[in-house]
Phi, psi and omega in degrees: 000333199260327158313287177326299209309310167331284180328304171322300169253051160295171170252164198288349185277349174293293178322327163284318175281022174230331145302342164286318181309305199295311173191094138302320187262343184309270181302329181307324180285347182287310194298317187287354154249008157288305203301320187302304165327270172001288200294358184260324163318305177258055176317333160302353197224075138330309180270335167319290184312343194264322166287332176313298182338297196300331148355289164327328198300308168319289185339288191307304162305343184259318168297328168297304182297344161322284194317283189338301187274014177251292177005289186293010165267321193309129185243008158278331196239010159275129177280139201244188183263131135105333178306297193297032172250314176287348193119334148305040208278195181306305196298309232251325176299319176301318172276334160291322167315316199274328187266334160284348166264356173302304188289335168318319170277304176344284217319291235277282184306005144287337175281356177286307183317296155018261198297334173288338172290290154347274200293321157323338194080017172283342169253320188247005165108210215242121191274136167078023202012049144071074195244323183252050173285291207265349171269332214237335169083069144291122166095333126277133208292155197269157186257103157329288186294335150326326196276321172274346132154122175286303198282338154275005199302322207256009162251355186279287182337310162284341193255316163300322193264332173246038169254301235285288215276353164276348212295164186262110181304335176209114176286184154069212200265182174293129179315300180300002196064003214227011174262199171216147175259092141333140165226169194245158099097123177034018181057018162303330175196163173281097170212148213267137210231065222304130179292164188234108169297164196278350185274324159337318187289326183253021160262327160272352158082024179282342146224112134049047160305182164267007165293302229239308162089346152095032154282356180062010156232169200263125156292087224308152162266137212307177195251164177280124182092000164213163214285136184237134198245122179273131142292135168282156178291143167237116171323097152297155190269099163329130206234149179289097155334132168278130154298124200269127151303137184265125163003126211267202197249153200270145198333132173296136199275020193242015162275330170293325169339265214331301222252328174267331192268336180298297180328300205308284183335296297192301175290331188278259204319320188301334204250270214304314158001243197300035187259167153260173206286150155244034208041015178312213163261139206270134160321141172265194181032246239267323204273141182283114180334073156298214177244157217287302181343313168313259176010295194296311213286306179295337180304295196285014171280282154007304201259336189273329165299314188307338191278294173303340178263358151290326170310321199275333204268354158281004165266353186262320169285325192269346180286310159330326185254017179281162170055065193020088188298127180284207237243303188286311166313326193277341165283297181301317189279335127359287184279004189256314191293322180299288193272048200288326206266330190300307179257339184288339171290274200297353159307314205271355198237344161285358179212004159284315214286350181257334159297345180288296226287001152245036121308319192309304190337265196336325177313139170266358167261347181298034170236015175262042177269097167325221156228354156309288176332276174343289202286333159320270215286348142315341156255007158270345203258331175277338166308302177317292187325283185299346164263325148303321170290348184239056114270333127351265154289016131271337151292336208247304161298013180259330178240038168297317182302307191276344170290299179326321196293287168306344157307303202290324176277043149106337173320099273250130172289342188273330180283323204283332171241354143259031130184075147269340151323304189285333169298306202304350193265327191300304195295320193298328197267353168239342193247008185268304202268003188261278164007263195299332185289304183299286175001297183304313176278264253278345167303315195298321179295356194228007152252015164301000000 
């Protein structure tokens, strides 16, 4: 119930991003109940049906990283003071998240059910003059368990996946005891916030011990026989702070990975080209039936961008603050270096998916697409988006604090977007042309 209320009174741009969950899960569960169709339709062709199956898999991984980064936005299931008194502490907050993407994904695989029912002829009779006869299993009854689940994979699957990366890392008091346990940013972490003893207060004088006089020094004691005479304390006005940018964070260790596994991918497919087929699972629609070794080559192709790119985007920040950086270099690359790992993963899974789709161009069969396809690849590629623009709003609510700051001392509005201009252009300008190189290798081998 408190997952509805929640859910309810978001605001719309939360509400858009938690319909993009729905569909996301709309389409993925329709392609995992086409394959089903399929296999009932060709009981003889197992392994077709068992590649379709596999097929699915991509879909099913880019809504679940949807889910995740949309999860980690919700500012209804972020802790706030005064929640844990009532009972809302990290954990219940965390299980409030995971039951709100739960339902997000339901929503999406019952209109998946829907439409599949629909186009089957089960509810209103048979659509499309029964043109989607032989994918959909028309007129064979379909096996409830199988049909259910299919249509849960992707909300058990996303709602465990986002228990998992909000989880609280550590309950209860501090392993030495001797702390207070704090949790950070959505109770995603921990940290112990060390008590200050009493004897402290008097070696450093930090509240007006007898040491310190609450000057924050240690003072002599006056010699035997003469008189010590108190100053009054004189009251300073508070004065507003400049906010200090916080340290960025140190470079992410997954860029040579990143750059040996890209290489690998890249050599594996090239190599496997000119292998003969091994019967493996065959590329659908447009893509040429290869060898499984093609297949192998774009995964890791894939995984070595995802890898390498927080490494690239934290060198795009620190290249940006070279050579004695003004007030604006000096923000934007600050802030690329803060958000090197936060954004370089779905940059880096934005830019596998945009070299697939212009290798793909060129093919002289790429006017052969289907509409599995077509739709497979429209929820990887809108996931893959929408999960970059909402890691996106999660850098920007990471830094509400320190823009607020600099506003109120005076600080120009005009400086603060450009440069947010200057990252997106720093990043376009190194991950735009990594984009097309690979695109371009990964082409040469499917135009043999």
């Amino acid at each position: 119930m408190l997952a509805l209320r929640l859910t309810r009174g978001a605001r719309p741009a939360v509400q858009l991003r938690r319909l993009l969950v729905t569909a996301a899960s709309a389409g993925t569960g329709f392609l995992l109940l086409c394959a089903m169709g399929y296999a009932l339709a060709h009981p003889g062709s197992p392994a077709d049906a068992t590649a379709r199956l596999v097929w699915c898999l991509p879909p099913v991984a880019a809504t679940v990283h949807l889910a995740v980064a949309v999860a980690r936005t919700d500012p209804g299931t972020r802790p706030r003071p005064g929640l844990a008194a009532v009972g809302l502490g990290p954990a219940r907050l965390m299980l409030v998240s995971a039951t709100t993407t739960a339902l997000s994904c339901v929503l999406g695989s019952m209109l998946a059910l829907l439409v599949f029912l629909h186009l089957r002829g089960d509810l209103t009779g048979m659509p499309f003059d029964g043109a989607a006869t032989e994918a959909l299993a028309a007129g064979t009854p379909l096996p409830v368990p199988g049909s259910l689940t299919l249509l849960a994979l992707v909300p058990v699957l996303a709602s465990a996946a986002v228990a998992f990366v909000l989880r609280p890392t550590v309950l209860g008091p501090a392993p030495d005891g001797g702390g207070r346990r704090s949790y950070g940013r959505f109770g995603a972490t921990g940290r112990v916030a060390a008590r200050e003893t009493f004897g402290s207060y008097g070696r450093f004088g930090t509240r007006g011990g007898a040491a310190g006089r609450g000057t924050g020094r240690d003072e002599p004691e006056p010699a035997e026989g003469t008189v010590a005479v108190e100053t009054p304390a004189v009251e300073t006005p508070a004065v507003e702070s400049v906010p200090e940018l916080p340290a960025p964070h140190p470079a992410p260790k997954g860029l040579p990975w990143g750059v040996a596994v890209l290489a690998a991918g890249l050599a594996v497919e090239t190599y496997a080209a000119g292998a003969t087929d091994d019967g493996g699972p065959a590329l659908p629609a447009a893509l040429p039936a290869g060898p499984t070794g093609v297949l192998a080559g774009w995964l890791l192709t894939a995984v070595g961008l995802a890898l390498l790119a927080p490494g690239l985007t934290h060198l795009c920040g620190l290249l940006l603050q070279a050579v004695r950086p003004g007030a604006l270099r000096l923000l934007a690359g600050r802030g690329l270096m803060e958000e090197a790992t936060r954004i370089g993963r779905p940059l880096g899974v934005v830019c596998a998916v945009a070299s697939a789709a212009v290798a793909m161009t060129p093919l002289p069969d790429s006017g052969s697409f289907g509409p599995l396809t077509a739709l497979g690849a429209a929820v990887v590629t809108g996931c893959a988006v929408a999960t970059l623009c909402t890691a996106a709003v999660e850098a920007r609510q990471d830094r509400s604090g320190t823009t607020a700051a600099l506003l109120r001392l005076g600080a120009p509005a005009a400086t603060l977007r450009g440069a947010a201009a200057l990252r997106a252009g720093a990043l376009l300008a190194v991950f735009g042309p990594l984009t097309l190189v690979v695109a371009e290798l990964a082409a040469l081998p499917l135009s043999r």
